[in-house]
N, C-alpha and C positions, 0 to 999 in steps of 0.2 A: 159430441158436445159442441155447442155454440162457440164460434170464436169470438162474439161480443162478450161471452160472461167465462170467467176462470173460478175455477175451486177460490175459497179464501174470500179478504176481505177485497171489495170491488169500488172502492172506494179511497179517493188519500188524505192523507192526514189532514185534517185544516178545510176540510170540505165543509164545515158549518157557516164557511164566510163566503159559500155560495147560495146556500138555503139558510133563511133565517130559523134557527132550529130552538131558539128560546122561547116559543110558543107552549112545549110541551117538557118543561122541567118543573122539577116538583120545588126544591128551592133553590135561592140566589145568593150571590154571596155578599154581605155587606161590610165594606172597609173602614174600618175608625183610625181616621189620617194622622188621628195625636200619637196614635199607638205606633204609626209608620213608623221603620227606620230607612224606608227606602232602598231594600238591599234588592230589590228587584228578583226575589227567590221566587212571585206568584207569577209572575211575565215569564217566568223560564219552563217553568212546572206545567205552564198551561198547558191542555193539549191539544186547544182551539186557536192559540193564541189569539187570543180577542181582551187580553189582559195590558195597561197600557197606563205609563208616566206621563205624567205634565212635566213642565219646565220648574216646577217644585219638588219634582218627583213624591206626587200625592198620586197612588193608583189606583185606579176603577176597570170594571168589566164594563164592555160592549154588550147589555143584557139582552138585546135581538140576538144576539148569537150562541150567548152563557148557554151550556145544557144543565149544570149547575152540580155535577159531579163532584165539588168540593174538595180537589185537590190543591186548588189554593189554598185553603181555608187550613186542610192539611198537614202544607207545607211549610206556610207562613212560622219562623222562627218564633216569633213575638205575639202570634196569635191575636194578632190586628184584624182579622178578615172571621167573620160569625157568617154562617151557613141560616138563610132566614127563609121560613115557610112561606111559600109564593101563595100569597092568596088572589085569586081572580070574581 
């Protein structure tokens, strides 16, 4: 066996903020800021973290990166964040 490649995943976590990898997800996720409570549950949950507060703590996705997996959307308590069909 090759000692550049190992059984398993060959890749680390967070490796989407090396390749823009939101070219090719099907949808995105959309935030409605009114509905925010700011508990910062979708920034934790992320698994890209590409999830990210302002100084209002209003949050948004970095969509060059989003794969759109929807565990934000998920996770979100308050159900502020809607999973929306990426049309290109």
């Amino acid at each position: 066996m090759s000692k550049m490649l190992k059984p398993g995943i060959n890749v680390k976590p967070g490796s989407s903020k090396e390749n823009k990898t939101g070219s090719w997800r099907n949808y995105y996720p959309k935030f409605d800021h009114a509905k925010c409570i700011a508990c910062g549950t979708c920034e934790t949950y992320c698994p890209e973290g590409i999830i990210f507060g302002d100084k209002e703590h209003k949050y948004d996705a970095d969509l060059d990166y989003c794969k759109g997996c929807g565990i934000c959307a998920n996770i979100c308590p308050v159900k502020c964040i809607e999973m929306l069909l990426e049309v290109r």
